[in-house]
ROZATI-834380 format. One record per residue: residue number from 1; residue in three letters; chain; x, y, z of N, C-alpha, C, CB in turn. Coordinates in nm, 2 decimals. Glycine has a CB too. Layout:
[NUM, ALA, A, [X, Y, Z], [X, Y, Z], [X, Y, Z], [X, Y, Z]] ...
END
This chain:
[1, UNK, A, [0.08, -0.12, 0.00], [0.00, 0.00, 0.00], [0.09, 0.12, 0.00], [-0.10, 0.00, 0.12]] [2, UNK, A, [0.03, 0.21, -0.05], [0.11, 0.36, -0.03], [0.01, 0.47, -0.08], [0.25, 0.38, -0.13]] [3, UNK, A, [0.04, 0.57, -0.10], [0.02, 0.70, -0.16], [0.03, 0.74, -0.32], [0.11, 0.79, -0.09]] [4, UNK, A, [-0.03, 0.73, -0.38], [-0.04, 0.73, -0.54], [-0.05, 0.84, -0.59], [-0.16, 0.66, -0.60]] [5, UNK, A, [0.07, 0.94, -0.68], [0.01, 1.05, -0.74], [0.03, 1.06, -0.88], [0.04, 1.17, -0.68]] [6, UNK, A, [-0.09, 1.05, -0.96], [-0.12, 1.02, -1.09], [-0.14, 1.14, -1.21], [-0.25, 0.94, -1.08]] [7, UNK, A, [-0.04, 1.09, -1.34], [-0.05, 1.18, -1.42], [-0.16, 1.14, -1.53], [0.09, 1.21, -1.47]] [8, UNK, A, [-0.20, 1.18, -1.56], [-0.37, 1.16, -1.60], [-0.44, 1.25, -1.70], [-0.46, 1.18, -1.46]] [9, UNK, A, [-0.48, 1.23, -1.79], [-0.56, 1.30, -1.91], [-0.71, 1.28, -1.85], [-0.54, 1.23, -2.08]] [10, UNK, A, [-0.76, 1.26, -1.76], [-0.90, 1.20, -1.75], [-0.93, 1.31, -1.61], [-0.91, 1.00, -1.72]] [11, UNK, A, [-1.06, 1.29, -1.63], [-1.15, 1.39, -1.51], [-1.06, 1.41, -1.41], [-1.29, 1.33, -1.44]] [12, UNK, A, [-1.10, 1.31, -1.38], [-1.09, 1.21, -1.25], [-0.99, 1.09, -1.27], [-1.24, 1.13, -1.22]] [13, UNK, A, [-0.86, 1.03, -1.22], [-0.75, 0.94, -1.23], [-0.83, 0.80, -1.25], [-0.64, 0.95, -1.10]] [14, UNK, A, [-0.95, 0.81, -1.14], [-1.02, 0.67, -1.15], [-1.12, 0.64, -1.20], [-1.04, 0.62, -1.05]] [15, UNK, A, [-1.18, 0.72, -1.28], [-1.23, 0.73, -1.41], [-1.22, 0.59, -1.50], [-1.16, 0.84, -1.47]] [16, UNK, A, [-1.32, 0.51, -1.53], [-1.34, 0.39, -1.62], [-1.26, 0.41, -1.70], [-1.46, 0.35, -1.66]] [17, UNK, A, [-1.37, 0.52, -1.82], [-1.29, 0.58, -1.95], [-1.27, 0.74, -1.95], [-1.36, 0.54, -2.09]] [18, UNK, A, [-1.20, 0.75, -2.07], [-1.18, 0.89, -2.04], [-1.02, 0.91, -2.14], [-1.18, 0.93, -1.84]] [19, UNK, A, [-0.99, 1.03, -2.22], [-0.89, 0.99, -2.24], [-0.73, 0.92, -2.15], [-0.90, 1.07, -2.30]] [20, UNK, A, [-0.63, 0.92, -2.28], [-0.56, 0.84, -2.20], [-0.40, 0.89, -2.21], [-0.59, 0.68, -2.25]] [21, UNK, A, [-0.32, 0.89, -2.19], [-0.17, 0.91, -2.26], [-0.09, 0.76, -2.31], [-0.06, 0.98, -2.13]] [22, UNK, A, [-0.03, 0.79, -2.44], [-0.03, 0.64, -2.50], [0.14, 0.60, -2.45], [-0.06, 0.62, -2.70]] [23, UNK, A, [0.12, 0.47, -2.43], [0.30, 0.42, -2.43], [0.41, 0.46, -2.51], [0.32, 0.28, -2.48]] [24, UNK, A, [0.34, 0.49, -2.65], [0.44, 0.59, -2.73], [0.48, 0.72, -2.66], [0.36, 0.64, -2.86]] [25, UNK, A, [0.38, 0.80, -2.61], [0.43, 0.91, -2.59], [0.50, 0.92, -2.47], [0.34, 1.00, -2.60]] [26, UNK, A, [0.48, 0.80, -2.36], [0.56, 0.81, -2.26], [0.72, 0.77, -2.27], [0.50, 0.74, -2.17]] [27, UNK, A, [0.74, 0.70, -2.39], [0.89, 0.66, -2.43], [0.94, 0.71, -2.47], [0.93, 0.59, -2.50]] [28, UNK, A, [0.84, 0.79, -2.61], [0.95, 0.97, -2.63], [0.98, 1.06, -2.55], [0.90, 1.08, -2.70]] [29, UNK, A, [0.87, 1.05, -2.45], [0.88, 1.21, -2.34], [1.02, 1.11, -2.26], [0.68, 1.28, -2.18]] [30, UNK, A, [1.07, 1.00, -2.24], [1.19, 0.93, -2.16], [1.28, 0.97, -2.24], [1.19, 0.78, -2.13]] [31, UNK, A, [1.30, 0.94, -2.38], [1.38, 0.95, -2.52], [1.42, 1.10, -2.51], [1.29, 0.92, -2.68]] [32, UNK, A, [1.36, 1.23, -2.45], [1.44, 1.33, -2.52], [1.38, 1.41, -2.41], [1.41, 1.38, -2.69]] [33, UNK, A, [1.36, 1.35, -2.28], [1.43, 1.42, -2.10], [1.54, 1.42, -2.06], [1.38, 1.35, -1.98]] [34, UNK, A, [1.64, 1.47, -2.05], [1.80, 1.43, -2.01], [1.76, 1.40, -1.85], [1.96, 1.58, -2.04]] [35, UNK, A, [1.69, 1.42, -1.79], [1.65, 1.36, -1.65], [1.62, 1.25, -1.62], [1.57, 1.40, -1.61]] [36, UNK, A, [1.52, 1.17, -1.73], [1.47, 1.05, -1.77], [1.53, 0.96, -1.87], [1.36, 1.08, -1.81]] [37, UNK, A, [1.52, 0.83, -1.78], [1.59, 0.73, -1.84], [1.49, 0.60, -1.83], [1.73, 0.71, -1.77]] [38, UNK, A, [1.52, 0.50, -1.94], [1.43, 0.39, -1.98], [1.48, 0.31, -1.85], [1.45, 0.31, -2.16]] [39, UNK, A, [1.39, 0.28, -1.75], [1.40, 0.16, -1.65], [1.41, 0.01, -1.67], [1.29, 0.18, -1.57]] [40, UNK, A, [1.45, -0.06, -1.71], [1.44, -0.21, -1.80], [1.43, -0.30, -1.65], [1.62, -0.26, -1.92]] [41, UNK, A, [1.50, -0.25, -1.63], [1.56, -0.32, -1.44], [1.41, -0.36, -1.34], [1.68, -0.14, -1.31]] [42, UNK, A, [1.38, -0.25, -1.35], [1.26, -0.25, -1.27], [1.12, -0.32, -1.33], [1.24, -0.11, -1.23]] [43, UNK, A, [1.07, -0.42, -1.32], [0.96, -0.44, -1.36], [0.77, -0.49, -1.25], [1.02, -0.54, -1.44]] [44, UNK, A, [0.71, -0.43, -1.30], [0.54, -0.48, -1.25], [0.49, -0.57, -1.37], [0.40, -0.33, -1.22]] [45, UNK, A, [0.43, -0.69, -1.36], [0.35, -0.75, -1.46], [0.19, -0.75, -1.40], [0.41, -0.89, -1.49]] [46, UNK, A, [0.12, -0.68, -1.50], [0.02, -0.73, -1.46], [-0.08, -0.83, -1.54], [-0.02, -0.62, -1.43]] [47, UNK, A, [-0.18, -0.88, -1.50], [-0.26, -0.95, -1.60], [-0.25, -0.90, -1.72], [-0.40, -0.96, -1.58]] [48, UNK, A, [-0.28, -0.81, -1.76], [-0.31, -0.77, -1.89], [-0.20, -0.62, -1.95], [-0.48, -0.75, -1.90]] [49, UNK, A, [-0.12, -0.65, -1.88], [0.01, -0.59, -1.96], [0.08, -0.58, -1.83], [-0.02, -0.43, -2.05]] [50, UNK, A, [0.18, -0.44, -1.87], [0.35, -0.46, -1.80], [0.35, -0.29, -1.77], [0.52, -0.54, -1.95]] [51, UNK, A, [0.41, -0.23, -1.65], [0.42, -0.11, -1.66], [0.58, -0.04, -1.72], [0.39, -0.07, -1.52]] [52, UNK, A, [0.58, 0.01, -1.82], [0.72, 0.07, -1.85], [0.78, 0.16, -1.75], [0.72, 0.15, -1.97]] [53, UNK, A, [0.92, 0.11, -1.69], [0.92, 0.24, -1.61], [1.02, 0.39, -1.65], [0.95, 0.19, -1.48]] [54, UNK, A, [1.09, 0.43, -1.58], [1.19, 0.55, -1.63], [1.24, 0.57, -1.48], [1.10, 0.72, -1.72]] [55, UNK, A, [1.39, 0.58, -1.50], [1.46, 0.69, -1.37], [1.42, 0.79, -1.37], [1.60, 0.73, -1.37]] [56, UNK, A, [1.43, 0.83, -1.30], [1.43, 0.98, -1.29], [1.63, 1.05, -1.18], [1.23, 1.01, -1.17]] [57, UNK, A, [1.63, 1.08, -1.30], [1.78, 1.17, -1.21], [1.85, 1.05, -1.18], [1.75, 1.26, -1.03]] [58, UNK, A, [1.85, 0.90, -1.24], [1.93, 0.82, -1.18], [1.86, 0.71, -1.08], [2.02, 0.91, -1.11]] [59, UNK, A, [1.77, 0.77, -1.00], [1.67, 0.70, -0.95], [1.62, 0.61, -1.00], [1.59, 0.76, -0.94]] [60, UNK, A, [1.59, 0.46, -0.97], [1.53, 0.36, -1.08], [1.37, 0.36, -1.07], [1.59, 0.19, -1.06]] [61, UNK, A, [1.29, 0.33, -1.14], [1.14, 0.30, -1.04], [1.02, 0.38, -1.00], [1.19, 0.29, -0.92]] [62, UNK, A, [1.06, 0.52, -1.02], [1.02, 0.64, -0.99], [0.89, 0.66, -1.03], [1.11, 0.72, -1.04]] [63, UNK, A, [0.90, 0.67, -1.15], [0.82, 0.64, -1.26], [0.72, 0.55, -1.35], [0.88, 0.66, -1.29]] [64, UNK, A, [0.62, 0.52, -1.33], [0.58, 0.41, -1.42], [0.43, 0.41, -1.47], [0.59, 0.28, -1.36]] [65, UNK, A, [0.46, 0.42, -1.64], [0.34, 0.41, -1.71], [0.27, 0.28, -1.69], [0.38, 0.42, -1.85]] [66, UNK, A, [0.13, 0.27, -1.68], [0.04, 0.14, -1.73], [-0.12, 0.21, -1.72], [0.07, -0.04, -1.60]] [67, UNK, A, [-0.14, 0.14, -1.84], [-0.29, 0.15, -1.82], [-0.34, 0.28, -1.87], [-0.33, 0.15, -1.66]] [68, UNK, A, [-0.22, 0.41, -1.96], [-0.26, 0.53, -2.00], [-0.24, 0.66, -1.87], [-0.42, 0.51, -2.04]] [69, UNK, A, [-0.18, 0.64, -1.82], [-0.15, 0.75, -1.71], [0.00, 0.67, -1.67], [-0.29, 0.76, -1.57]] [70, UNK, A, [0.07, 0.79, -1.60], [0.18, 0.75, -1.56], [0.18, 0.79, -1.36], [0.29, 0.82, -1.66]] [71, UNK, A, [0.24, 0.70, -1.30], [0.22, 0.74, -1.16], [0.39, 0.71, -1.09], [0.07, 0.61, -1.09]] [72, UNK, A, [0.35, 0.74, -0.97], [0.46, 0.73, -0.87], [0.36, 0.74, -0.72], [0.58, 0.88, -0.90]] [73, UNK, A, [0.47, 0.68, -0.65], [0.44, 0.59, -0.45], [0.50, 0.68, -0.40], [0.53, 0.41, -0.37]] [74, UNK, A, [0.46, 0.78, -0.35], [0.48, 0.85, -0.27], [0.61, 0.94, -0.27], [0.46, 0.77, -0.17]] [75, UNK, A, [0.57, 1.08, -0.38], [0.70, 1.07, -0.43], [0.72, 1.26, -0.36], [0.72, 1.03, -0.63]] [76, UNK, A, [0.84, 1.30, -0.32], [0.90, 1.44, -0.24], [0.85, 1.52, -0.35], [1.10, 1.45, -0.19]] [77, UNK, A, [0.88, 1.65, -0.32], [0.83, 1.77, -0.36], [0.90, 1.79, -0.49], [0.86, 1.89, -0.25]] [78, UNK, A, [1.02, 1.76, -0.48], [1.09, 1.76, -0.61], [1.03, 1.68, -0.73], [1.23, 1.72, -0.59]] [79, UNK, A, [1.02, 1.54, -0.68], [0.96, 1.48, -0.80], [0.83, 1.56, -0.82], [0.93, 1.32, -0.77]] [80, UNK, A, [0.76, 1.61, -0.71], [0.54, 1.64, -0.74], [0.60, 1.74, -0.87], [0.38, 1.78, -0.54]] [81, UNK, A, [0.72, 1.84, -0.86], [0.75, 1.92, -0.96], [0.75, 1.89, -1.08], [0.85, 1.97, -0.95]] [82, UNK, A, [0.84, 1.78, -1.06], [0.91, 1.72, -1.21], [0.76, 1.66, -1.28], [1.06, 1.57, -1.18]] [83, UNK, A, [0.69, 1.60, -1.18], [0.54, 1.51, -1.24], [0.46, 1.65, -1.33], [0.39, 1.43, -1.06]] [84, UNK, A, [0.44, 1.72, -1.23], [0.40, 1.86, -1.31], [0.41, 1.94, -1.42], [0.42, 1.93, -1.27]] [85, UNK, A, [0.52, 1.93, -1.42], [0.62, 1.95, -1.58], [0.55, 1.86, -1.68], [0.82, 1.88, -1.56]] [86, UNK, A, [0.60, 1.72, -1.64], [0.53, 1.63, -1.74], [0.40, 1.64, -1.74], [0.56, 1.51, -1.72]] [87, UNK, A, [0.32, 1.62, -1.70], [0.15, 1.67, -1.69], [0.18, 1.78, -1.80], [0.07, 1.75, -1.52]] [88, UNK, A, [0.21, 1.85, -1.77], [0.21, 2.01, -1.87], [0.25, 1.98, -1.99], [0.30, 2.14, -1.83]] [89, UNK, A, [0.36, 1.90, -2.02], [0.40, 1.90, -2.19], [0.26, 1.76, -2.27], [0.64, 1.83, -2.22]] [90, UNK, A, [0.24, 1.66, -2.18], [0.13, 1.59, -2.21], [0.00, 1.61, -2.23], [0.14, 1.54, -2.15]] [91, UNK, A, [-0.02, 1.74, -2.20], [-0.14, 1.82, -2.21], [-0.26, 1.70, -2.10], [-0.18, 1.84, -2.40]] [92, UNK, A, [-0.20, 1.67, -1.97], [-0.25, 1.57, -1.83], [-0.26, 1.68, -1.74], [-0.14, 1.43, -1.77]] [93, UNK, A, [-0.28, 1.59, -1.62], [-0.31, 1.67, -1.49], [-0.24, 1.58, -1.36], [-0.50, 1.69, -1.48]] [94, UNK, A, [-0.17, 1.64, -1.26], [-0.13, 1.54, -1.16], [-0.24, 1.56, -1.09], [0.00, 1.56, -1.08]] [95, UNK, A, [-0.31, 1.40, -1.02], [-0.38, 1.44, -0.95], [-0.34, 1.30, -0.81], [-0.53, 1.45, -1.03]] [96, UNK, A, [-0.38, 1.32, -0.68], [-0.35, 1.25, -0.55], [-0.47, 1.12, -0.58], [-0.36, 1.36, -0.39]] [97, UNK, A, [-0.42, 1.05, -0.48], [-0.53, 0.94, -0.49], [-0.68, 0.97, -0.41], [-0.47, 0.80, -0.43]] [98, UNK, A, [-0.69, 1.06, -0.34], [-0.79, 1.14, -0.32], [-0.86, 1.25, -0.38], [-0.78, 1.17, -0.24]] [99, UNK, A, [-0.76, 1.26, -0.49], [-0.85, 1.33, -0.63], [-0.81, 1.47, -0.60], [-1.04, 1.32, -0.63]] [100, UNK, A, [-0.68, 1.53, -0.50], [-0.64, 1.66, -0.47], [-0.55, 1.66, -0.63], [-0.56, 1.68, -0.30]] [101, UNK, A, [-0.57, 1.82, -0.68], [-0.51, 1.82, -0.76], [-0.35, 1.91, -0.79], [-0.60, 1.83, -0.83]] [102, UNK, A, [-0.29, 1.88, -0.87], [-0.13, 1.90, -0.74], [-0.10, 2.02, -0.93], [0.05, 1.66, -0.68]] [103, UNK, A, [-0.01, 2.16, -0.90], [0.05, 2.17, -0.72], [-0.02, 2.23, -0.65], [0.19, 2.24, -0.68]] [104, UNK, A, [-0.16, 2.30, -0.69], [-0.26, 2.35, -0.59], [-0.25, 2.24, -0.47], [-0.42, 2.37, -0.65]] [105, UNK, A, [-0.29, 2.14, -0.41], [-0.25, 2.07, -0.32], [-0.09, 2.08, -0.23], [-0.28, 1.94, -0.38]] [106, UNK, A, [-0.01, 2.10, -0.31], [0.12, 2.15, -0.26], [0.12, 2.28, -0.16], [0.22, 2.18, -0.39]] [107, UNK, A, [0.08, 2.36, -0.21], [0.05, 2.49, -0.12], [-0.06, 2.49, -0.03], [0.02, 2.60, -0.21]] [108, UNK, A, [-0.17, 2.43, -0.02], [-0.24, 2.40, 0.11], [-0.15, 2.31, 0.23], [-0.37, 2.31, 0.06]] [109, UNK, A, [-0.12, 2.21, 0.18], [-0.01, 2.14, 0.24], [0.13, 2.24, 0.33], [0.05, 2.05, 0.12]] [110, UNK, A, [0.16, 2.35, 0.24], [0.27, 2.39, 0.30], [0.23, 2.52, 0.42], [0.38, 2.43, 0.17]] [111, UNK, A, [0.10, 2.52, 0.45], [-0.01, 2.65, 0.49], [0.07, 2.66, 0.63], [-0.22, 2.61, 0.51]] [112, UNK, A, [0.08, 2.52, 0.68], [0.12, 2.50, 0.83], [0.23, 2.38, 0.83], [-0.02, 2.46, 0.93]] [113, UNK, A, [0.35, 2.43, 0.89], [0.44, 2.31, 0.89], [0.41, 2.26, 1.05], [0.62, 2.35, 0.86]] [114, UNK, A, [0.34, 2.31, 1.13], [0.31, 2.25, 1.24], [0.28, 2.09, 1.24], [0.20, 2.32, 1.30]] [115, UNK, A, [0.29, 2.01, 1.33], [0.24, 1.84, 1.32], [0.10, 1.90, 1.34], [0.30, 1.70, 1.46]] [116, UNK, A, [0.02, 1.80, 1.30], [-0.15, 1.81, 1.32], [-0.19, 1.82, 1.45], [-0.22, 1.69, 1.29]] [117, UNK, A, [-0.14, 1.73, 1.59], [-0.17, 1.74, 1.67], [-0.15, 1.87, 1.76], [-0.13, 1.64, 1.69]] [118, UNK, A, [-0.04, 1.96, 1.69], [-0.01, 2.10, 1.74], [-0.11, 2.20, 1.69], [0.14, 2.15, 1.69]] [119, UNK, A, [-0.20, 2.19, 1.58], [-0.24, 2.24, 1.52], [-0.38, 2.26, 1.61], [-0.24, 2.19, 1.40]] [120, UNK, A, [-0.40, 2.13, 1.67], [-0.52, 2.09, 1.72], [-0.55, 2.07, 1.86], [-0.52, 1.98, 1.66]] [121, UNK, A, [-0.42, 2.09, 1.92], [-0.46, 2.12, 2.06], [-0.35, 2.23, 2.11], [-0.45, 1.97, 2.16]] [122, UNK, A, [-0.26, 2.26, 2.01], [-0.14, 2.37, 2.07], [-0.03, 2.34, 2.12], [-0.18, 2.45, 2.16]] [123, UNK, A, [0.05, 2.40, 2.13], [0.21, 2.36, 2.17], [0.20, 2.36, 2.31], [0.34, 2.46, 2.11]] [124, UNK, A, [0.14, 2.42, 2.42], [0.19, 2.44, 2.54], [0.28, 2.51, 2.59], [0.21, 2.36, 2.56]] [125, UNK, A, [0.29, 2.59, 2.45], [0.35, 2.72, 2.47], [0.24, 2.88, 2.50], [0.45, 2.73, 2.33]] [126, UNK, A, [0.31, 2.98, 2.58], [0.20, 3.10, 2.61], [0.09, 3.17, 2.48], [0.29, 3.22, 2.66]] [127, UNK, A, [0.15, 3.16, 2.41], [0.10, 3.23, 2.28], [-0.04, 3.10, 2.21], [0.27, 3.26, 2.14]] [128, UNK, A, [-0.03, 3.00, 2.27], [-0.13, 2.88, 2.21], [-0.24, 2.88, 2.33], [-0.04, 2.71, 2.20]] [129, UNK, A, [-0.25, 2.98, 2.45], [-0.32, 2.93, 2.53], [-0.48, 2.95, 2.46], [-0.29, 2.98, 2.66]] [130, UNK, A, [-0.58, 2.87, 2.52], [-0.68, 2.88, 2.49], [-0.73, 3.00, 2.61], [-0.74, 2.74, 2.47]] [131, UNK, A, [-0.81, 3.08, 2.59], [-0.88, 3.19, 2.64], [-1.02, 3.07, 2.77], [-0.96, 3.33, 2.46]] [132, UNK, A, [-0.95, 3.14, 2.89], [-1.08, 2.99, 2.95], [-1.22, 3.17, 2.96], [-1.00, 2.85, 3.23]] [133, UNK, A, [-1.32, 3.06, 3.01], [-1.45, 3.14, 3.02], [-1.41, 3.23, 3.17], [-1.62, 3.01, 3.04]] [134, UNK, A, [-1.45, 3.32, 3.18], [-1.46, 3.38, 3.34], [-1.61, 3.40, 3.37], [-1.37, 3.55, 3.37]] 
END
């Protein structure tokens, strides 16, 4: 299990149909990225086909087409960039597996670097106190 964020021509990533991005175009956009490289090493088989993958920066894995969209497991801020990029020359969209769509989702995310639980009950520092009733 993990975190899925999907490059996607379709509404919605989980969308039955809807257009798609083809294998072709994901081998050229690898073919003429100097960032991106053909992954041979790494493989998924699935029933009814195989995901192609691509380095990224050297990275093996990073990357992988199947099914008309290309995705990545949980990938740092640098990659959500680099996915973005590609979304944009593919004429796709990155979107999260809850359907947030990135990098608008990036900047809500960066609103508060507090942990949640600080957010939510306060540090226990003076400036966090809650105001009691008198």
């Amino acid at each position: 299990m993990g975190y899925d964020l999907h490059i996607t021509r379709k509404e919605n990533w989980c969308d039955g149909h809807g257009p798609e991005i083809t294998e072709a175009e994901w081998r050229h956009l690898i073919d003429n990225d100097p960032e991106l490289e053909l992954d041979t090493e790494t493989r998924c088989v699935m029933t009814d086909g195989e995901y192609v993958f691509a380095a990224w920066n050297g990275e093996p894995g990073v990357l992988g087409y199947y099914s008309g969209e290309i995705t990545s497991k949980h990938p740092n801020d640098a990659l959500v960039d680099k996915m973005v990029a590609i979304a944009d020359l593919l004429g796709a969209n990155v979107q999260g597996d809850d359907g947030e769509r990135y990098p608008d989702a990036m900047k809500s995310q960066s609103v508060s670097k507090k942990p949640f639980w600080k957010r939510l009950f306060g540090s226990g520092e003076p400036d966090d106190a809650r105001e009691s009733p008198s």
